[in-house]
TORSETOR-968822 format. One record per residue (C-alpha): residue number from 1; residue in one letter; y, x, z negated. Coordinates in Angstrom, 1 decimal. Last residue first. Layout:
NODE  pos  code      py      px      pz
NODE  NUM     A       Y       X       Z
...
END
This chain:
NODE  pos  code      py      px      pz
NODE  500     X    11.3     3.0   -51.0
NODE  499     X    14.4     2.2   -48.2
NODE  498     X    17.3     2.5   -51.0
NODE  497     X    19.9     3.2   -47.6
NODE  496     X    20.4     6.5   -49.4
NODE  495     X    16.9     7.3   -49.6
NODE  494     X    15.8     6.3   -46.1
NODE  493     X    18.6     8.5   -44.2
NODE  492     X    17.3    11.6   -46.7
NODE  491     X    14.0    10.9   -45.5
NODE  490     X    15.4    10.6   -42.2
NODE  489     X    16.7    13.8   -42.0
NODE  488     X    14.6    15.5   -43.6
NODE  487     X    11.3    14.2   -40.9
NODE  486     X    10.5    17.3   -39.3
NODE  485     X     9.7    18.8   -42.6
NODE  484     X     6.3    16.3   -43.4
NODE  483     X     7.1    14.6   -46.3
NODE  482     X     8.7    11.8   -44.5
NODE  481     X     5.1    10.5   -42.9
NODE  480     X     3.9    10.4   -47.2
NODE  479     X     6.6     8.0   -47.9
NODE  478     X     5.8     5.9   -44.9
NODE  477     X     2.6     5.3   -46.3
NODE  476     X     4.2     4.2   -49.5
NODE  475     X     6.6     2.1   -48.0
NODE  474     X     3.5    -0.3   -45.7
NODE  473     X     1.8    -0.3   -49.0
NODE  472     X     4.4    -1.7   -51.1
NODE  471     X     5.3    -4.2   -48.1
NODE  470     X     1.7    -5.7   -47.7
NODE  469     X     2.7    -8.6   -50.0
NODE  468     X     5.2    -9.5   -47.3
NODE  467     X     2.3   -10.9   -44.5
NODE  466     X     1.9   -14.2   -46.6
NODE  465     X     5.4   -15.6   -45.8
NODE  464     X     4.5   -16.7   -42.5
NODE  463     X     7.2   -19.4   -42.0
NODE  462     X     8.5   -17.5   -38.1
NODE  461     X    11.5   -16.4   -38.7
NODE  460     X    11.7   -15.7   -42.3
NODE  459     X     8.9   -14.4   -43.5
NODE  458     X     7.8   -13.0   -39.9
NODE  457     X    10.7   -11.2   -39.2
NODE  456     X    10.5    -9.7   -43.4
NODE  455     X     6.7    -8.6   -42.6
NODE  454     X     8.0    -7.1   -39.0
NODE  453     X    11.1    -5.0   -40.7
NODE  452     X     8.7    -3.0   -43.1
NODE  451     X     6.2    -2.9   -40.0
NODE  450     X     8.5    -1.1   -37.3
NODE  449     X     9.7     1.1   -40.1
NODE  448     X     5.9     1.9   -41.2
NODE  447     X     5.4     2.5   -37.2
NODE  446     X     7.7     4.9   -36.7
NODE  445     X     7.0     7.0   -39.7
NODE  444     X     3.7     7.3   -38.6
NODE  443     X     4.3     8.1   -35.5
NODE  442     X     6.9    10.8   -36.8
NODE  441     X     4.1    12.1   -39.1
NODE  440     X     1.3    12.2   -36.6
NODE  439     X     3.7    14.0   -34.0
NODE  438     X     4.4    16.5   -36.5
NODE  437     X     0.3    17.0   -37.3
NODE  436     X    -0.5    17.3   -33.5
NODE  435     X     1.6    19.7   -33.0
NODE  434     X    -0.2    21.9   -36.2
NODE  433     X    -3.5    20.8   -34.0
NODE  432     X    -2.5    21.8   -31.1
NODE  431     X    -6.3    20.8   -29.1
NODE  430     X    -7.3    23.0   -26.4
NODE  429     X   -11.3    22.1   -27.3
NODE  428     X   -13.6    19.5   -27.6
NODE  427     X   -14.3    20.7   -31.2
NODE  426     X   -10.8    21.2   -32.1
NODE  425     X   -10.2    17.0   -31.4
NODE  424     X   -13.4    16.2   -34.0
NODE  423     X   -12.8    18.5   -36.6
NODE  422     X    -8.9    16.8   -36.6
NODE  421     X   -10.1    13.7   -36.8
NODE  420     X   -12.6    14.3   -39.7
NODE  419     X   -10.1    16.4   -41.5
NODE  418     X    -7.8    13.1   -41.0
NODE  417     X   -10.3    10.6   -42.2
NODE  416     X   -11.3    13.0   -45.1
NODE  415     X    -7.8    13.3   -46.4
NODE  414     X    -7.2     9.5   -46.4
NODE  413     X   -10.7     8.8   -48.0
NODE  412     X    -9.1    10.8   -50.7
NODE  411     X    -5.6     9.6   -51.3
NODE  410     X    -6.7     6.0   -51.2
NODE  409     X    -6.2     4.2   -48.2
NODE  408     X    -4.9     0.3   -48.9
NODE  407     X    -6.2    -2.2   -46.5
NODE  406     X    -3.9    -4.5   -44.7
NODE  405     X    -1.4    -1.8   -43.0
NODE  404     X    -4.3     0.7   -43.1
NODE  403     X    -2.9     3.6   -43.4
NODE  402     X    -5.7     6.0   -41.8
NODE  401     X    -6.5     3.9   -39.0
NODE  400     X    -2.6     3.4   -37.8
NODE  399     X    -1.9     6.4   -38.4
NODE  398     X    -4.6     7.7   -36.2
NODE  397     X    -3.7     5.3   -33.2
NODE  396     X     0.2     7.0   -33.3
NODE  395     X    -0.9     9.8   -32.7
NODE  394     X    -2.1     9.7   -29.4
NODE  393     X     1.2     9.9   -28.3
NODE  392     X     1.9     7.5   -25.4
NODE  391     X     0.3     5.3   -23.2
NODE  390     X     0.4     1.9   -23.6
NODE  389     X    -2.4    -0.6   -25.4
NODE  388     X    -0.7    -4.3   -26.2
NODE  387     X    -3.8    -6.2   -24.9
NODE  386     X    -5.9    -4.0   -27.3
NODE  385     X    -7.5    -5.8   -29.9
NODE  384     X   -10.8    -6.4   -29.7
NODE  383     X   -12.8    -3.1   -30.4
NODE  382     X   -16.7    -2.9   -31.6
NODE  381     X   -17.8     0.0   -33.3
NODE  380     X   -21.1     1.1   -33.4
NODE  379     X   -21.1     1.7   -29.6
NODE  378     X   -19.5     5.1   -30.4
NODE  377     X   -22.3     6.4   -31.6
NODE  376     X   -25.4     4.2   -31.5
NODE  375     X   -26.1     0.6   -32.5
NODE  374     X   -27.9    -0.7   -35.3
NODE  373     X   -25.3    -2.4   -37.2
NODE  372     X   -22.0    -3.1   -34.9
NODE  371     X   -19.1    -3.0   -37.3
NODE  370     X   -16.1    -4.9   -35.7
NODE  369     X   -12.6    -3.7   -35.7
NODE  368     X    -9.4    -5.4   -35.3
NODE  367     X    -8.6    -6.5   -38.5
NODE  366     X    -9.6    -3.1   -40.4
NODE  365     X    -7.1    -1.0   -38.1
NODE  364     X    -6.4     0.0   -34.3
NODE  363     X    -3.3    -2.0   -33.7
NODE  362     X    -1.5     0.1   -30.9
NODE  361     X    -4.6     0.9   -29.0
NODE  360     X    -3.1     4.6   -27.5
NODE  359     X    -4.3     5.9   -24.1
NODE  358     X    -3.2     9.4   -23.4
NODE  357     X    -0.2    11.8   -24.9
NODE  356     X    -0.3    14.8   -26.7
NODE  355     X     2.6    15.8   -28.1
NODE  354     X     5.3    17.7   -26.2
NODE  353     X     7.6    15.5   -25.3
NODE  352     X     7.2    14.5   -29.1
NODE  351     X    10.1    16.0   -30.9
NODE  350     X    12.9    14.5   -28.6
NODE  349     X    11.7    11.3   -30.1
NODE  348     X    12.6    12.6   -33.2
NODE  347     X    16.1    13.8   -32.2
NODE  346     X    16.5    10.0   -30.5
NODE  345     X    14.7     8.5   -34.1
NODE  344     X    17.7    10.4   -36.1
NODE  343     X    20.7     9.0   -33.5
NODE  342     X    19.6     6.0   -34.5
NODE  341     X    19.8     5.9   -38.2
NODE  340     X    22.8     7.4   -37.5
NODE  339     X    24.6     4.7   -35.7
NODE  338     X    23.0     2.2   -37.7
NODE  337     X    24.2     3.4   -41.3
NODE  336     X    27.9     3.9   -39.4
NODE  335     X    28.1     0.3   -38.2
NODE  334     X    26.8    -0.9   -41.3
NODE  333     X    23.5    -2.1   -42.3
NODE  332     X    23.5    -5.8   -43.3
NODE  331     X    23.5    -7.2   -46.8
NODE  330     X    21.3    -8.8   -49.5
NODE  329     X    20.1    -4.9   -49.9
NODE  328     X    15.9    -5.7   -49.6
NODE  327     X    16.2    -8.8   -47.2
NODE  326     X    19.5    -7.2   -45.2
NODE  325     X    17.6    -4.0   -44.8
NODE  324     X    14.2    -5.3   -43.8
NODE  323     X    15.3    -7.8   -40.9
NODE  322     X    17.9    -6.1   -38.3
NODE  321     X    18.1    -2.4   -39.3
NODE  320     X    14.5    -2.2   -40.3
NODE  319     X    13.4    -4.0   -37.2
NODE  318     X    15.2    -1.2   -35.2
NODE  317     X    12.7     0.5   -35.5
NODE  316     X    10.9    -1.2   -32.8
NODE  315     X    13.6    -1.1   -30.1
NODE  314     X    13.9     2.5   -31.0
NODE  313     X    10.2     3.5   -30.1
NODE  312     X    10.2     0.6   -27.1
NODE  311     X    13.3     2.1   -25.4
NODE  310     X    11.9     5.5   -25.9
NODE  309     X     8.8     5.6   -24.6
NODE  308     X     5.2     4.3   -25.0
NODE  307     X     4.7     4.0   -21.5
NODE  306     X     3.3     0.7   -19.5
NODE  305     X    -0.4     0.4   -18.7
NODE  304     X    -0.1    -0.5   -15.0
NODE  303     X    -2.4    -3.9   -14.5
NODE  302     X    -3.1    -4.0   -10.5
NODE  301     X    -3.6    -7.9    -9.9
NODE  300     X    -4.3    -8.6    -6.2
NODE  299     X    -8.1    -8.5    -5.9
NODE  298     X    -8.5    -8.9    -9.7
NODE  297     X    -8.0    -6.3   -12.7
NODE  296     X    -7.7    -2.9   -11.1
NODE  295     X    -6.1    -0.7   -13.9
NODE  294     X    -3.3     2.0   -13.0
NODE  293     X    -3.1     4.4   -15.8
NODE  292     X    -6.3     6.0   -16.0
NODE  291     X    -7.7     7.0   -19.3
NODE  290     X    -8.3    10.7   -19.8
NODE  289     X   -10.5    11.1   -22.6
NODE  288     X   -10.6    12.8   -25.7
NODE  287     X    -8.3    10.8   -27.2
NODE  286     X   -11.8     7.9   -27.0
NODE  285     X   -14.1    10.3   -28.6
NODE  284     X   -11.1    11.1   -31.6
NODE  283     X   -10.9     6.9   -32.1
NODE  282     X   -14.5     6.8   -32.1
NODE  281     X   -15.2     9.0   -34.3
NODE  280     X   -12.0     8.0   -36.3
NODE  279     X   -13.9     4.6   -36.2
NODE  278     X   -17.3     6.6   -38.1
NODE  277     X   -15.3     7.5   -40.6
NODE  276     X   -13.9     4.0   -41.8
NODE  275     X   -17.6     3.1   -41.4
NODE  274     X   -18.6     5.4   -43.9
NODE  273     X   -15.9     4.7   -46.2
NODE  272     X   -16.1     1.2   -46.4
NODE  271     X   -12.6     0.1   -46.7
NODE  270     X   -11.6    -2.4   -49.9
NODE  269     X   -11.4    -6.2   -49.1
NODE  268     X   -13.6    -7.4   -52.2
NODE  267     X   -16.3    -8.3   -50.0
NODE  266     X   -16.6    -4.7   -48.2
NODE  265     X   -14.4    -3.5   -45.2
NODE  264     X   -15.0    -2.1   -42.1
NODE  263     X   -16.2    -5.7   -40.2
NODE  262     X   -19.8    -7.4   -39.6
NODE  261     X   -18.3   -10.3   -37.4
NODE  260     X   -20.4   -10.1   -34.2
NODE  259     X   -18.9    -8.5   -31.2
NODE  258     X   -19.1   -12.1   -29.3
NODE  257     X   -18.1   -12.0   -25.4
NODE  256     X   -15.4   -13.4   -23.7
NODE  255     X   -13.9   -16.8   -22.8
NODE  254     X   -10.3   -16.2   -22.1
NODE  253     X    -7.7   -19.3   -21.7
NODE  252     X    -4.0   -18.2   -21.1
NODE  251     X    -3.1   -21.3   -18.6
NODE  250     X    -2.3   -19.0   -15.6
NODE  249     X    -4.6   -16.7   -16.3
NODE  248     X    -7.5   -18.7   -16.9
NODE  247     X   -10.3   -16.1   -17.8
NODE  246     X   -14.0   -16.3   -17.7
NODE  245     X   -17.1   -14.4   -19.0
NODE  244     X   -15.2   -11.1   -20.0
NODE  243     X   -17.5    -9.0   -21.7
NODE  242     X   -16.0    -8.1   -25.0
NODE  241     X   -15.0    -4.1   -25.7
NODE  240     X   -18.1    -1.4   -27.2
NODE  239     X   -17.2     1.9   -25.3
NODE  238     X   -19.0     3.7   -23.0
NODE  237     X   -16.4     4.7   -20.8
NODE  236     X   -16.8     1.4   -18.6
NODE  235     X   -16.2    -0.8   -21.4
NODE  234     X   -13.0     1.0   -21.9
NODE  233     X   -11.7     0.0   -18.2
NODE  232     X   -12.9    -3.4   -18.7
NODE  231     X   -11.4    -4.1   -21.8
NODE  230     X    -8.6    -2.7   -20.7
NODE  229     X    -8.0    -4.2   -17.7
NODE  228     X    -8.7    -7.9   -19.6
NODE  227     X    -6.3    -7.3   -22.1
NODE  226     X    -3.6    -6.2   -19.8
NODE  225     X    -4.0    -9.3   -17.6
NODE  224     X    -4.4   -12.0   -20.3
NODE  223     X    -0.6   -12.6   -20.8
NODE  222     X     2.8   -11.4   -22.0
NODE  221     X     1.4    -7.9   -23.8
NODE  220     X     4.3    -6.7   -25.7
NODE  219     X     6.0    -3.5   -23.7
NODE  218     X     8.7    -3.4   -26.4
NODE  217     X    11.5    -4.2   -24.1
NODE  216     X     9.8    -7.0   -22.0
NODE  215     X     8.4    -8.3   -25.1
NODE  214     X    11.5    -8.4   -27.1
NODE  213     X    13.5   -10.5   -24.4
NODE  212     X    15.0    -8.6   -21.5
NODE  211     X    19.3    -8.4   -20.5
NODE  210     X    19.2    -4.6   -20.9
NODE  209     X    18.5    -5.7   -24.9
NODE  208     X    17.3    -8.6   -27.2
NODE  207     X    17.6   -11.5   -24.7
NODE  206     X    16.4   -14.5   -25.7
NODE  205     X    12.9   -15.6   -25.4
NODE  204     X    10.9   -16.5   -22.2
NODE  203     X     8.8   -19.6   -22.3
NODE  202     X     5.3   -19.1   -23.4
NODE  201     X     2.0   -18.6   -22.0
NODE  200     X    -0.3   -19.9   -24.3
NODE  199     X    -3.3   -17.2   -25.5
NODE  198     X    -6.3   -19.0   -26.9
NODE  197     X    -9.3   -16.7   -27.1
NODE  196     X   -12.6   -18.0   -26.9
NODE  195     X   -15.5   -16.5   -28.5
NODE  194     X   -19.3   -17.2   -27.3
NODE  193     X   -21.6   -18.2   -29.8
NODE  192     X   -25.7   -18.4   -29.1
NODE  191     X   -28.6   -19.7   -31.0
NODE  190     X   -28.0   -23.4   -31.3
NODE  189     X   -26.4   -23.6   -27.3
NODE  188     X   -23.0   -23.2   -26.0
NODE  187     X   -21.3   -22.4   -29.7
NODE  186     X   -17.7   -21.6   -29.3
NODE  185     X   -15.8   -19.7   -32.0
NODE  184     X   -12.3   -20.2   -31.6
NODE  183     X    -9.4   -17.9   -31.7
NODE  182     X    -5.7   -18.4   -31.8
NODE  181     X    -2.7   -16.1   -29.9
NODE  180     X     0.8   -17.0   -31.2
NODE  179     X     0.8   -13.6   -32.7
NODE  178     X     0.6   -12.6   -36.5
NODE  177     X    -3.5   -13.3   -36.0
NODE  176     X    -5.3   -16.7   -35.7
NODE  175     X    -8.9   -17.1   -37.1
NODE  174     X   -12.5   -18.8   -36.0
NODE  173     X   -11.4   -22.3   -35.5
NODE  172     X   -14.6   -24.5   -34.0
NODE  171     X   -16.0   -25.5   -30.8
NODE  170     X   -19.5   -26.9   -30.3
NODE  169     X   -20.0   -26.9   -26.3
NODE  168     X   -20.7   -30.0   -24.4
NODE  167     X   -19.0   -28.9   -21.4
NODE  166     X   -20.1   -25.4   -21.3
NODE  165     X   -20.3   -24.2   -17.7
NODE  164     X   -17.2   -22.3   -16.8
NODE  163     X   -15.8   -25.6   -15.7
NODE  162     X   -16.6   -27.5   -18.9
NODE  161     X   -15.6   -24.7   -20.9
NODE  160     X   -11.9   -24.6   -19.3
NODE  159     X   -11.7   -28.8   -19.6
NODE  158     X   -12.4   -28.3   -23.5
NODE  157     X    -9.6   -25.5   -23.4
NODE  156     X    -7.2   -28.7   -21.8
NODE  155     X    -8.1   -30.7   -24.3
NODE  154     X    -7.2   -28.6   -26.9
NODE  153     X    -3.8   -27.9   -25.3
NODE  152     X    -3.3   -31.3   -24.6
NODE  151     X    -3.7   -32.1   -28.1
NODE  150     X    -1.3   -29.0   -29.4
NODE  149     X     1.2   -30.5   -26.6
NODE  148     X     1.1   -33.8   -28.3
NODE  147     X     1.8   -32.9   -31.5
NODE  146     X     5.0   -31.5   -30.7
NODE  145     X     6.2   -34.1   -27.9
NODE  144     X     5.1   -37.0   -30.5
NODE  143     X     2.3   -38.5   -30.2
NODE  142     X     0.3   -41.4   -27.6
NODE  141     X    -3.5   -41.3   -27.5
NODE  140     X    -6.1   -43.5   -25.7
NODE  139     X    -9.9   -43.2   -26.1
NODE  138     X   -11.4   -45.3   -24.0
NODE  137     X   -15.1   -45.9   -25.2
NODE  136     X   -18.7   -46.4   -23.8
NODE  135     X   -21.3   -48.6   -22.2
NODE  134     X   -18.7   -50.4   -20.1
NODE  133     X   -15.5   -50.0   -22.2
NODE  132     X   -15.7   -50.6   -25.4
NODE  131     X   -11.7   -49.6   -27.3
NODE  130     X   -10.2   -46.6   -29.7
NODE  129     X    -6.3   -46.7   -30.0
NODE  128     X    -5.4   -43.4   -31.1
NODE  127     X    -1.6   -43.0   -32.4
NODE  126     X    -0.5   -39.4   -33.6
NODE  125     X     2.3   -40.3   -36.0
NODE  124     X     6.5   -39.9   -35.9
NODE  123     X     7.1   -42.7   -37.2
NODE  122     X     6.0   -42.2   -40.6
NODE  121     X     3.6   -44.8   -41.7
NODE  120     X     5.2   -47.3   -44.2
NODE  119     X     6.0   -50.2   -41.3
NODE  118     X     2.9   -50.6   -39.9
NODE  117     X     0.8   -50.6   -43.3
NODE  116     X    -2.1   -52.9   -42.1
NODE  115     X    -1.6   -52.1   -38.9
NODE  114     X    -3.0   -48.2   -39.6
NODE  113     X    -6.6   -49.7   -39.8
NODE  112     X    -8.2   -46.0   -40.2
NODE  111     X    -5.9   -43.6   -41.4
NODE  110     X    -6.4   -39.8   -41.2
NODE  109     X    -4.0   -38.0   -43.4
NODE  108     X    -3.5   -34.1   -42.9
NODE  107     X    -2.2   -31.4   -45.3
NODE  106     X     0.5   -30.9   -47.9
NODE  105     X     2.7   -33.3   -47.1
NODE  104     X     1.1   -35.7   -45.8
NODE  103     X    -1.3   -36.0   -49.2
NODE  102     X     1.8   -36.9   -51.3
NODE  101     X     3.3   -39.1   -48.9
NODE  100     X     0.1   -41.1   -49.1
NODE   99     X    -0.7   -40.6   -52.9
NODE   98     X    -2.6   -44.0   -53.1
NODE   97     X     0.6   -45.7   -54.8
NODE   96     X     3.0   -44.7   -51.8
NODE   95     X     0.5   -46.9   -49.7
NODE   94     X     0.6   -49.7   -51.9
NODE   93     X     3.7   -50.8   -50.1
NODE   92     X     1.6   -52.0   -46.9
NODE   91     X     0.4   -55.1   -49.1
NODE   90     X    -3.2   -55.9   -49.9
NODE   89     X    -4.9   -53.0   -48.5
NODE   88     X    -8.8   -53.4   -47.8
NODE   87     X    -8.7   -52.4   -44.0
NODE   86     X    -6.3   -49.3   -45.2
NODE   85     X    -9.4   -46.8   -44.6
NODE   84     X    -7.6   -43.3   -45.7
NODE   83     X    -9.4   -39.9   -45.1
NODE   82     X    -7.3   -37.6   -46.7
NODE   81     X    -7.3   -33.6   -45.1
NODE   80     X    -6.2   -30.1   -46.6
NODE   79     X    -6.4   -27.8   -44.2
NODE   78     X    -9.2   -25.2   -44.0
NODE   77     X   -10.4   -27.5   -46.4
NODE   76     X   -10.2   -29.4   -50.1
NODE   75     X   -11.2   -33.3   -49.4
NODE   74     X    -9.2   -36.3   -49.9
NODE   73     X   -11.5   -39.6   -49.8
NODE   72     X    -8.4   -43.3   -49.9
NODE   71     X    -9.1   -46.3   -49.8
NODE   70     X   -12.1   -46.4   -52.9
NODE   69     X   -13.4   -49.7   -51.3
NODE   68     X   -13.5   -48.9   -47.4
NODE   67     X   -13.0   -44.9   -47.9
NODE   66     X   -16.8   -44.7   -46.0
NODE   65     X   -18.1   -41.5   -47.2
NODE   64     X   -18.4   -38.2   -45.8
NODE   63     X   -20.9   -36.1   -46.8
NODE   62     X   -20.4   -32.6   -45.1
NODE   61     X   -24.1   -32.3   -43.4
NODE   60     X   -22.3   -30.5   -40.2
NODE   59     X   -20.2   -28.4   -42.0
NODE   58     X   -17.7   -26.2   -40.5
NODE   57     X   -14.9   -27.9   -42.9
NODE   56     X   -12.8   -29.0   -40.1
NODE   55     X   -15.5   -29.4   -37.7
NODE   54     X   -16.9   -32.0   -40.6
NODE   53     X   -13.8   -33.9   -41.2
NODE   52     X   -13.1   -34.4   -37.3
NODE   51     X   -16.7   -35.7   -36.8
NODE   50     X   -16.3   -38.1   -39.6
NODE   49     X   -12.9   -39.2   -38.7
NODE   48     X   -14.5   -39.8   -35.0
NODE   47     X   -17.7   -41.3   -36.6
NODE   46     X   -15.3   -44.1   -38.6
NODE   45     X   -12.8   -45.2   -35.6
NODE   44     X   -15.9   -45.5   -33.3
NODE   43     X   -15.1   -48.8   -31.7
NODE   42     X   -17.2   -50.5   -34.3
NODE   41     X   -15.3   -52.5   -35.8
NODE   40     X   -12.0   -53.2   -33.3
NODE   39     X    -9.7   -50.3   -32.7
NODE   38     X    -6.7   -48.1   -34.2
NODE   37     X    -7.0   -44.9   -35.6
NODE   36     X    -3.7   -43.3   -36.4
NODE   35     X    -3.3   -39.5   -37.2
NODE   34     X    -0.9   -38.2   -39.5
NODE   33     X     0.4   -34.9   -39.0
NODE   32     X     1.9   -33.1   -42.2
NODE   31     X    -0.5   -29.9   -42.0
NODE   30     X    -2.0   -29.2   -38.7
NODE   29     X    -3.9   -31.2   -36.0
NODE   28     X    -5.0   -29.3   -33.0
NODE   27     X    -8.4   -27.5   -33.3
NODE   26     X    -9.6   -30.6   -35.8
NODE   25     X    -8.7   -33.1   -33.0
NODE   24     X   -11.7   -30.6   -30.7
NODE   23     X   -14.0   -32.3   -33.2
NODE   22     X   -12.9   -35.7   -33.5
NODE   21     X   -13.4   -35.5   -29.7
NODE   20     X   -16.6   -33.8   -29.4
NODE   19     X   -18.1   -37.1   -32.1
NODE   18     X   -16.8   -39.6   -29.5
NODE   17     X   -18.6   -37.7   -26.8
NODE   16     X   -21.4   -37.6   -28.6
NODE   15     X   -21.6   -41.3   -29.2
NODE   14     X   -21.5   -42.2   -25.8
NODE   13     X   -18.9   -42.1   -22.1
NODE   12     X   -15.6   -41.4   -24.0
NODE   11     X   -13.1   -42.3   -21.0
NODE   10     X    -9.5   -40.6   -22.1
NODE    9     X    -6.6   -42.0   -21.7
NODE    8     X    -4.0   -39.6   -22.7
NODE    7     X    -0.3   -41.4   -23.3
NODE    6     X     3.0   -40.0   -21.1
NODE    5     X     4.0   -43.2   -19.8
NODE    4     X     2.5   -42.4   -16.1
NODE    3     X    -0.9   -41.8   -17.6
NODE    2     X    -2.5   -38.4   -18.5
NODE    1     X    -6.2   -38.0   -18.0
END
């Protein structure tokens, strides 16, 4: 509940429901948030930090001891999270001696008996105030506007399972991807886990073209709609896509079905050959198909799978312009650079009116596909990423396999993928296959300049700096697209803009 100040009051009816608290806290706290636990002994101060500590590490027998008498228990997790108990503390200023700035800085501090170091605790701090009420607790929270939505948020995804029949469901972080999107694995019962995908609807960004934000120009998914059409529509072909148990489109809150977590690679990150394989199966299976382009999702939701075209092609490129160039050179393309830089992707996009076009994943590699031991055929490999699917050349999905963005493709395994592939598409018949090969190489292309561009966006707009060491990879693959004659021109663009 939300009180007229802005605070959550929240009515904690036993023990468990103390302990689901600390647990959903661990969904929403991130590193440099300080959380304050106020409340008389035994208000359930200690078995919320100790709930919180264990969801973070995904350890239910974590031994967490009481930091009465050391002060201070740090532990090494997901974040990195000190457990302070100030009841012990002489004099507020000892709180720099524990390593309390130290710890906030790099991960999470909870502090039990906060008053006794009022004044040292950053302002801006999460505030829980933990009080018996009847035969249970009010929990009641006041944070800053930042912190607070992520609580909310949590809270509001532990409302979601409670009305689609899981209110006492074990939740806990399963991954989150280069998108604002966030998973969690939820656990309804000891033997079964659901997966719940966390998918806020944002506010509009600024304009990038035609008046429309990025999405609107590069056809990026906006909400659960287009996933849940596809899904659907695949699953009905055959093909191994969630189960959709319950959506919240409005809020952004799916709760679908678990794949499993077997995936295409082995433990040291390399591709499994044989499974590598058997996705350009699949992939070839699915090309093979007409897929309609008008999706039924609800009674008055029709989802139309928007084109792959031109606008979107260009817009995407142009991430080299606007992000790789200047990070690589230390300075911008010129007006002259862009203007034919440009004017090469329109004559390649003029290439591919006649390519093959049908359904097209856009992000068919290792993170997005799920090895399914003991199933059959195409129902060996599980897909879960496909919100952003248009239609477009076909193409595009086997570059995507066959250079890995993550995973790097040796020379060999590359060459069987695509005799595979192309084995596959004669077989059924009326298949160009040297057509096919141009459009590969432009697609290719297209999408190695989209990606040398997005690891730079995502360094430096958005903090993720991890995404860059893929940037030797994502070059050479697009070294091997501009051997293919079509692409000259930009080859020769790419070489003297010292792009490689």
């Amino acid at each position: 509940m939300i009180t007229k100040d802005g605070t959550i009051s929240l009515f904690l009816e036993d023990e468990a429901a103390t302990i689901r608290l600390g647990e959903d806290l661990a969904l929403a706290l991130k590193a440099g948030d300080c959380l304050a636990l106020s409340g008389d002994l035994g208000a359930g101060k200690s078995s919320l930090a100790r709930a919180f500590l264990r969801a973070m590490a995904d350890d239910e027998r974590l031994e967490v001891p009481s930091p009465t008498f050391t002060l201070v228990q740090s532990y090494d997790l997901r974040f990195p999270v000190s457990h302070f108990d100030l009841y012990r503390l002489a004099d507020g200023a000892e709180l720099e001696e524990l390593g309390f700035d130290e710890a906030l800085q790099n991960g999470i501090c909870l502090v039990e008996w906060p008053e006794m170091a009022e004044d040292e605790l950053p302002a801006d701090r999460i505030v829980m105030k933990l009080e018996h009420e009847g035969r249970g607790r009010r929990a009641t929270i006041c944070a800053p506007p930042a912190q607070m939505q992520r609580i909310r948020r949590v809270l509001a995804i532990r409302t979601f399972l409670a009305k689609a029949g899981h209110p006492i469901a074990k939740r806990r972080f399963l991954t989150g991807d280069a998108s604002l999107r966030a998973y969690e694995a939820v656990y309804p019962d000891q033997k079964s886990r659901k997966i719940l995908m966390d998918w806020p609807p944002l506010p509009e960004g600024p304009a990038v073209l035609d008046g429309k934000p990025y999405p609107k120009v590069a056809h990026i998914a906006e909400n659960a709609y287009p996933f849940v059409a596809i899904a659907n529509v695949l699953r009905e072909k055959g093909f191994a896509t969630p189960e959709i148990y319950e959506v919240d489109y409005a809020e952004g809150i799916l709760l679908i079905e678990d794949l499993g977590s077997d995936g295409v690679l082995d433990e040291g990150g390399k591709p499994i050959a044989s499974r590598y394989r058997q996705s350009v199966a699949c992939l070839a299976h699915l090309h093979g198909m007409k897929i309609p382009q008008d999706i039924r999702v609800t009674d008055n939701h029709i989802h139309h799978v928007p084109d792959f075209d031109r606008t979107a092609m260009k817009m995407e490129v142009r991430l080299v312009l606007d992000w790789y160039l200047p990070w690589k050179r230390g300075t911008a393309a010129s007006d002259a650079e862009r203007e034919e830089y440009l004017a090469i992707w329109d004559r390649l996009i003029d290439e591919l009116a006649s390519a093959e076009k049908n359904l097209l994943l856009r992000d068919f590699h290792s993170p997005n596909i799920i090895w399914r031991e003991g199933q059959k055929g195409i129902q060996k490999i599980g897909l879960i990423d496909f919100q952003d699917a248009m239609i477009g050349p076909t193409a595009y999905d086997l570059a995507s396999i066959v250079q890995d963005a993550r995973v790097t493709i040796e020379q060999a395994l590359f060459r069987q993928l695509m005799d595979d592939y192309l084995a596959f598409r004669s077989a059924q018949g009326n298949f160009d296959e040297a057509g096919f090969l141009k459009s590969w190489a432009i697609m290719s292309a297209q999408r190695n300049c989209k990606l040398a561009g997005l690891w730079v966006r995502l360094l430096q707009r958005d903090g993720k700096p991890g995404y860059t060491k893929h940037m030797p990879r994502t070059l050479s693959y697009l070294q091997v697209a501009l051997e293919h004659e079509a692409l000259a021109p930009l080859r020769d663009w790419c070489a003297r803009a010292g792009i490689g």
